[in-house]
C-alpha positions in Angstrom: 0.0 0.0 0.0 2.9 2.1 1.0 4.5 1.5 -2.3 1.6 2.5 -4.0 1.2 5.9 -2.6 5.1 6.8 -3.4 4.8 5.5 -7.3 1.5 7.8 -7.5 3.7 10.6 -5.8 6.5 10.4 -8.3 4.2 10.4 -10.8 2.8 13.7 -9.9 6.6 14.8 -9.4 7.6 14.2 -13.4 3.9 15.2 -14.3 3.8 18.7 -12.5 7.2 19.9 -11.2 9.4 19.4 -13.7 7.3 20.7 -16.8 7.2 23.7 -14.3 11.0 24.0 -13.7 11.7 23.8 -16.9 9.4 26.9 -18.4 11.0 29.1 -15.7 14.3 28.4 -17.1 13.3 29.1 -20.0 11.3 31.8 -19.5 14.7 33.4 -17.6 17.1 32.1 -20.1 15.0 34.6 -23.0 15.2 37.5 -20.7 18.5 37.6 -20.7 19.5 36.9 -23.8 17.2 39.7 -24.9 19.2 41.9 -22.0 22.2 40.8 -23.9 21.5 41.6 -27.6 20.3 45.3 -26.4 23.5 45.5 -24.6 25.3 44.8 -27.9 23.5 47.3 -30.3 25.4 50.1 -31.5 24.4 52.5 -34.2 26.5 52.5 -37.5 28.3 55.3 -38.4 28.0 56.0 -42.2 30.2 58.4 -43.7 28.0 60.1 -46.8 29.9 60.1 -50.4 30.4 63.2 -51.7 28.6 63.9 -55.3 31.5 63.6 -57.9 33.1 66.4 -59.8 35.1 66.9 -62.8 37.5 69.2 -60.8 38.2 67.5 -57.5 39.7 64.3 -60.2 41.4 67.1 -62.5 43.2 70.6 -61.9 42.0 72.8 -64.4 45.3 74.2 -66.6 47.1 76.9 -65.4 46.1 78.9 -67.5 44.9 79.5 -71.4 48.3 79.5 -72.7 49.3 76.4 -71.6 46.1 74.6 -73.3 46.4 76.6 -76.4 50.4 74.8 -76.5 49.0 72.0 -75.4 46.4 71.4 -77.9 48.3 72.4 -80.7 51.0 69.5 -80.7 49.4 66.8 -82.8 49.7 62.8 -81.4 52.3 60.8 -83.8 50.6 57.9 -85.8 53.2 55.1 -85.4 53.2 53.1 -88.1 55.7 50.5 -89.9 57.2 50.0 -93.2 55.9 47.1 -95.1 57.6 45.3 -98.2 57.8 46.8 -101.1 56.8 50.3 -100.2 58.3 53.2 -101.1 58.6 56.6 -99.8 55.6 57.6 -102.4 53.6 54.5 -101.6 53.9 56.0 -97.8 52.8 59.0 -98.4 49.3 58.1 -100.8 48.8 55.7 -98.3 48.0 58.5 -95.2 46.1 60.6 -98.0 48.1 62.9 -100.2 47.1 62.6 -103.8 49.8 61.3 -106.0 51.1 64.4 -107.5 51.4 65.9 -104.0 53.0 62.8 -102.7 55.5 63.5 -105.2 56.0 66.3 -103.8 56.5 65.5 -100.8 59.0 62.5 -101.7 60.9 64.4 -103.3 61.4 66.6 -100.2 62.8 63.7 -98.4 65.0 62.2 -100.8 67.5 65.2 -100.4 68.3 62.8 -97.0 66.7 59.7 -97.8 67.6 57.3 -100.1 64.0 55.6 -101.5 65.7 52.4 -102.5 67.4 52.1 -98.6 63.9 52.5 -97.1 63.5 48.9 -94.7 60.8 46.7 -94.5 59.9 46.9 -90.3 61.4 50.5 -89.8 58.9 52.5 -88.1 57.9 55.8 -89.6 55.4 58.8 -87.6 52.4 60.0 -89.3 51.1 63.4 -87.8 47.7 64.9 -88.8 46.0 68.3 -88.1 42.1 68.6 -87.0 40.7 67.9 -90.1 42.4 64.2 -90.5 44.8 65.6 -93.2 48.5 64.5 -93.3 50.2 67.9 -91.7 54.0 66.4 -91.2 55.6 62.8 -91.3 59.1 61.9 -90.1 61.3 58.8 -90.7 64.6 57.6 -89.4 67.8 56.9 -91.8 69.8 54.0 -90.5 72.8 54.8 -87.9 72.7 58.6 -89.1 69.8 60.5 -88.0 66.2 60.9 -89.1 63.9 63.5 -91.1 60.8 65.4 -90.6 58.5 66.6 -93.7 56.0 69.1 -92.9 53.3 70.9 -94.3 53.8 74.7 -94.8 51.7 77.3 -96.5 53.6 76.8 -100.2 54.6 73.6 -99.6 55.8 70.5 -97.9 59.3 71.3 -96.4 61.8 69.0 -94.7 64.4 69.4 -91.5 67.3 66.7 -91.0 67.8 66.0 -87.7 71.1 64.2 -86.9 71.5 61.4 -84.2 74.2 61.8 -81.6 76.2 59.1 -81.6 77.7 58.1 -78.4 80.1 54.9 -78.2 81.0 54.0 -74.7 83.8 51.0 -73.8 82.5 47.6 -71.3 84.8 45.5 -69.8 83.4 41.8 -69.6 84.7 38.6 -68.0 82.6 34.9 -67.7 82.8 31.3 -67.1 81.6 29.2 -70.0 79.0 27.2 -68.4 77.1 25.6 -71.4 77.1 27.5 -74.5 78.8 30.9 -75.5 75.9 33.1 -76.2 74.4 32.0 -72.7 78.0 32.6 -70.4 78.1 36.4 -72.5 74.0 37.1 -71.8 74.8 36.0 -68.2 77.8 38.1 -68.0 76.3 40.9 -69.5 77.0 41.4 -72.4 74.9 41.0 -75.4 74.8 37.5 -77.0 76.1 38.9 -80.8 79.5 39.4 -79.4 80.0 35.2 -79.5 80.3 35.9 -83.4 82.7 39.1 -83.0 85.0 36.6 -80.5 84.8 33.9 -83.5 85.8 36.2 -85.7 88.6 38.0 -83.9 90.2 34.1 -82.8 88.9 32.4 -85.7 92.8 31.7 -87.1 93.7 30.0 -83.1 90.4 28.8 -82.0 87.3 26.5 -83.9 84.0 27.4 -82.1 82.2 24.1 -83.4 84.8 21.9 -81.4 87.3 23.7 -79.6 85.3 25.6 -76.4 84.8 23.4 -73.2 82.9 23.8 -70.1 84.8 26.3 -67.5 86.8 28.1 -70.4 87.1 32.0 -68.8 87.0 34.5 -71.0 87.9 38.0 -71.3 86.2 41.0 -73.5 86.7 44.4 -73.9 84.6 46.2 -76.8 82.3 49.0 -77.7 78.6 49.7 -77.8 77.0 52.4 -79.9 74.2 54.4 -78.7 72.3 56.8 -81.2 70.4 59.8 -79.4 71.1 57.9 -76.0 69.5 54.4 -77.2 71.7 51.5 -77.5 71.8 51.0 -81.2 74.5 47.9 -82.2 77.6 47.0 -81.1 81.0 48.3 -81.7 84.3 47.3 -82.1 86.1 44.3 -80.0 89.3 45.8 -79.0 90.6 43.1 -76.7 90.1 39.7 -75.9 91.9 36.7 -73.6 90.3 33.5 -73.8 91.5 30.3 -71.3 90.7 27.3 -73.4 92.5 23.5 -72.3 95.4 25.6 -70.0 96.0 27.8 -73.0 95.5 31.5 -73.0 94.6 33.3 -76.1 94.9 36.8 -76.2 94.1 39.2 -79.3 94.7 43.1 -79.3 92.8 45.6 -81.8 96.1 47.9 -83.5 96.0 50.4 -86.0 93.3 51.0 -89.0 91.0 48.4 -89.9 90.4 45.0 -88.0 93.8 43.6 -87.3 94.5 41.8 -84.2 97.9 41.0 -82.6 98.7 38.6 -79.7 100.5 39.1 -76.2 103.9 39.3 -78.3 102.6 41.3 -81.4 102.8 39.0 -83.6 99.4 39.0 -86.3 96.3 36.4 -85.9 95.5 36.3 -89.6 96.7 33.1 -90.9 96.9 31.0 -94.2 94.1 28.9 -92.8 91.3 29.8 -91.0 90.3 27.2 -88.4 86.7 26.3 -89.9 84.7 27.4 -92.7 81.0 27.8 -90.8 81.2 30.0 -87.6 79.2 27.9 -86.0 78.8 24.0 -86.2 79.1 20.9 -85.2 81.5 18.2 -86.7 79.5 15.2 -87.2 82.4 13.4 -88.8 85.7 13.1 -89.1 88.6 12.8 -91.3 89.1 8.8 -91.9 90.6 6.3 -93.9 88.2 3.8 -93.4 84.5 5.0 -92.5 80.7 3.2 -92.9 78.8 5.1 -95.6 75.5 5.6 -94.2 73.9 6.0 -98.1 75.8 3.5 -99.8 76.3 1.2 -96.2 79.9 0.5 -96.7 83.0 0.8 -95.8 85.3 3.7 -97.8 87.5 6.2 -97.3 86.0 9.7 -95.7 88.9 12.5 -96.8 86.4 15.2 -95.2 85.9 17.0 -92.0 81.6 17.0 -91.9 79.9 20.3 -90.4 76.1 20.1 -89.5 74.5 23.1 -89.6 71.1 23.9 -90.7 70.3 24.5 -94.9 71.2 27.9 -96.0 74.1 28.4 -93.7 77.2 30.5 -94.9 80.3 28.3 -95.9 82.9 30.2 -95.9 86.8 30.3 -98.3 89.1 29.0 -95.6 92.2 30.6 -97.4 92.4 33.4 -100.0 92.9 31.6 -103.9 91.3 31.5 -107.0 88.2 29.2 -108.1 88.5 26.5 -109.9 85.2 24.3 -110.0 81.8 25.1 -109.3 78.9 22.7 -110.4 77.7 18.9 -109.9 80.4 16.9 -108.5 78.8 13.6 -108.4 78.0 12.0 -105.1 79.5 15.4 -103.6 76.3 16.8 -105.1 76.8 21.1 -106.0 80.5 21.9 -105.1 83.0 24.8 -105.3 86.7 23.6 -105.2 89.1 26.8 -104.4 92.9 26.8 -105.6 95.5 28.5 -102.8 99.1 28.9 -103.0 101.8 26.4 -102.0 99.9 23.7 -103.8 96.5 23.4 -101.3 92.9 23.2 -102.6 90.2 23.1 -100.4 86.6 21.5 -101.4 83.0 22.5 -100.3 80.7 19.6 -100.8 76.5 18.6 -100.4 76.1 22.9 -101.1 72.2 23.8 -101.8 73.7 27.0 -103.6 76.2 29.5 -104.4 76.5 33.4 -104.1 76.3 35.0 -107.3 79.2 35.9 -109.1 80.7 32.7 -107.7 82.9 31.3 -110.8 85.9 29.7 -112.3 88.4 31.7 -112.4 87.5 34.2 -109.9 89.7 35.2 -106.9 88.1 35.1 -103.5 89.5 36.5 -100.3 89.9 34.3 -96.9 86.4 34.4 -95.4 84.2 35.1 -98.5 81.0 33.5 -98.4 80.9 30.9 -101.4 78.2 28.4 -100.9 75.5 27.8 -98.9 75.1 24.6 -96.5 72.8 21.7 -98.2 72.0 18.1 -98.4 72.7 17.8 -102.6 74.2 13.9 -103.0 75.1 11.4 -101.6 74.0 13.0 -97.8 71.2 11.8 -95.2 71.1 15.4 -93.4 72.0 18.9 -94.5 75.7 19.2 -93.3 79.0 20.7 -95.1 81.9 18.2 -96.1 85.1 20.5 -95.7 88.0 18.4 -97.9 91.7 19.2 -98.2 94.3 18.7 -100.9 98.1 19.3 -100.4 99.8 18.6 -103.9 97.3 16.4 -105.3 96.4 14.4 -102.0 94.1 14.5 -99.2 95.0 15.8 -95.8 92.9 15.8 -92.5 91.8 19.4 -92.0 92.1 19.8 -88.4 96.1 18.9 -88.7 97.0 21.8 -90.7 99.3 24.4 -88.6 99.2 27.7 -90.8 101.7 30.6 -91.2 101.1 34.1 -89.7 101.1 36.7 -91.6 103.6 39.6 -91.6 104.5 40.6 -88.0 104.8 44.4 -86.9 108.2 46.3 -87.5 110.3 47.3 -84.4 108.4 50.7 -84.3 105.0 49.4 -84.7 105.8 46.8 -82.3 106.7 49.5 -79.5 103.6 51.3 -80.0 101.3 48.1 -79.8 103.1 46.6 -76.4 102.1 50.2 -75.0 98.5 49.9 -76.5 98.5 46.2 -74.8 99.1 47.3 -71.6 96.2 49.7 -71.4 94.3 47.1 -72.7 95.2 44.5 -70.2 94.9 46.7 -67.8 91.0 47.2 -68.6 90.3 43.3 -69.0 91.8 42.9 -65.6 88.9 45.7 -64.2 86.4 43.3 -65.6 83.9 42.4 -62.9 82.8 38.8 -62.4 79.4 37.8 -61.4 79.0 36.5 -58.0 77.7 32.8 -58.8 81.1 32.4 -60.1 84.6 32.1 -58.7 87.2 34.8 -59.3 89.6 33.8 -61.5 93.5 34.1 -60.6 94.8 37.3 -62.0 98.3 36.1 -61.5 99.0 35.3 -65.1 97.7 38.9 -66.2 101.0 40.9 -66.4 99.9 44.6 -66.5 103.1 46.4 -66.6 101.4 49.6 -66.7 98.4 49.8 -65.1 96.0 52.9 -65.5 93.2 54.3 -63.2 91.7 56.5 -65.8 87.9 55.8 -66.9 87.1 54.3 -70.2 87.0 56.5 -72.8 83.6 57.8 -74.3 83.0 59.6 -77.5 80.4 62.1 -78.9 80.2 63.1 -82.4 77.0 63.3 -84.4 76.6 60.8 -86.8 75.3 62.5 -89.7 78.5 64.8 -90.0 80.7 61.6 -90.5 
């Protein structure tokens, strides 16, 4: 009985009480939460925009004047010379009518010459308010440039001189994969690898002779027209560290002749390699696996790949003696030298004009062009020698320098040397790379003073 009544208690407990304690939690847990949120609210500050105008963005001018200048200089219409136009064809194509584009042509052929005009040279159109052509200016390679403009009786024309400026750099590198990279990582632009070729070109084959950690030296000029670099200049030293041997080649007197450390000339009988730029694919061989015919014959050639069109170049002044089909040597020039040598260019896809029998061509002249004509699997040049009727290797000739300086020459170029030296050894080196030993560079008279630069105007040449 006793049990009962507790049960029926509890029941009333769960039933009652607890639904009860639970809506006043409730009911105390929204107050203050509602307490809370008013606590938090705070009124947003909005800064208002200001309405926009024209003048707050834009100073008006300082005064009329300055518009009036302003206004009156017409924007230059860039535009750039296509193929096959001339200085007329210009000129009727940014509106004139033909007989006063004749005019007007004429006016600028007192400084240009129509037939020098280059496709991709840029050229300036200017035009007044009413869209008609009211000047037009063009540049004139490495001398200056012209302006043509529109006058009351006529179209007149101003010549305008660049000023040419040609400053001296001092370069040194490490050859770390090709040439043109080590000089474009030293600083120097990478078209001074085929000034060094040609300046050690007698001493020193660029297809097969350069190696990995070869230093080299440079000190040459860059030309700057109106304060723009424009080319480059003249290499007037060099010293290049190739297998523990140094090369070293020193600009003297007119022209482009280069001396060694001792004065004596680089120009030799032989140059080193016909292309500036190759590869030897194969050498000299008595016994060597055609890959056309697939057997085994002799080879009397040094093959240079290069790609179709490339120069080949006379290895040794002499006089031409063959140039045609030569069988499986395919279209061939053979070139006759003194002290019984002839040298052979085979597998050419053409020749220069005016490339004949009997014609005398000077060490270096292009005369053929790099092909796959006869018996060949790839465009390459096969480079042959002949001493006194029979085939020599190449690569084993040793040639003669030409005539050395006299005694006074001689003392006048040591002195020039030794300025030179003296400004290769002031050469900075990048930092990724270690200094090279300066031991071995014997400057017997060093000098402090900057390198030289040079104004002149160009056009007064």
């Amino acid at each position: 009985m006793r049990f009962r009544a507790s049960k029926s208690r509890l029941a009333w407990f769960f039933r009652v009480v607890v639904p009860l304690f639970a809506l006043l939690a409730a009911v105390s847990l929204a107050v203050r939460l509602s307490s809370s949120e008013r606590g938090r609210e705070v009124p947003l500050q909005v800064t208002p925009v200001p309405a926009f105008h024209p003048d707050r963005i834009l100073e008006p001018p300082p005064s009329a004047e300055w518009e009036r200048r302003f206004l009156a200089q017409p924007l230059p219409v860039l535009l750039e010379v296509e193929s096959g136009d001339t200085l007329s064809t210009l000129l009727t194509g940014l509106g004139l009518a033909a007989n006063e584009a004749h005019d007007a042509a004429a006016q600028l052929a007192r400084h240009v010459e129509p037939r020098k005009i280059r496709a991709g040279s840029t050229y300036a159109a200017y035009f007044d308010d009413a869209a008609h052509l009211s000047g037009f200016e063009i540049g004139v390679e490495d001398r200056g440039k012209v302006h043509l403009s529109r006058e009351s009786d006529g179209w007149t024309s101003t010549w305008q001189p660049y000023v040419r400026t040609v400053e001296r750099r001092a370069i040194a590198g490490t050859l770390s994969s090709s040439l043109e990279d080590g000089l474009r990582t030293a600083g120097a632009p990478a078209v001074l690898a085929y000034e060094m070729a040609d300046v050690l070109q007698w001493d020193l084959d660029f297809s097969r002779d350069l190696r990995v950690g070869d230093r080299f030296y440079a000190l040459y000029e860059e030309v700057f027209l109106d304060g723009e670099y424009s080319s480059l200049g003249s290499v007037l030293a060099l010293r290049y560290e190739n297998r523990g041997e140094i090369l070293e080649a020193y600009r003297f007197a007119e022209g482009t002749s280069y001396y060694d450390a001792q004065g004596r000339p680089l120009k030799k009988m032989f140059l080193r390699s016909p292309l500036k730029f190759s590869r030897i694919t194969s050498r000299f061989s008595r016994r060597r696996f055609h890959p056309v015919l697939k057997r085994y014959r002799p080879h009397y050639g040094v093959d240079y790949g290069a790609p179709t069109g490339t120069p080949a170049r006379v290895t040794a002044s002499g006089t031409v003696t063959f140039v045609g089909w030569n069988k499986g040597g395919g279209r061939t020039v053979k070139v006759r030298h003194p002290g019984g040598y002839e040298t052979n260019y085979l597998h050419l896809s053409g020749y220069p004009k005016g490339i004949r029998p009997g014609r005398s061509v000077r060490q270096g002249e292009v005369i053929g062009y790099v092909g796959s004509t006869g018996l060949a699997t790839a465009s390459h040049l096969d480079y042959r020698v002949k001493r006194n009727g029979r085939w020599i290797n190449p690569l084993s000739i040793k040639s003669v320098p030409a005539k050395a300086l006299s005694a006074g020459e001689r003392e006048q170029f040591l002195r020039l040397r030794d300025q030179l030296r003296a400004q290769l050894a002031a050469s900075s080196v990048p930092l990724n790379w270690p200094s090279p030993h300066r031991d071995d560079l014997v400057v017997e008279s060093p000098s402090s003073e900057p390198l030289a630069t040079s104004s002149v105007a160009a056009g007064s040449r």
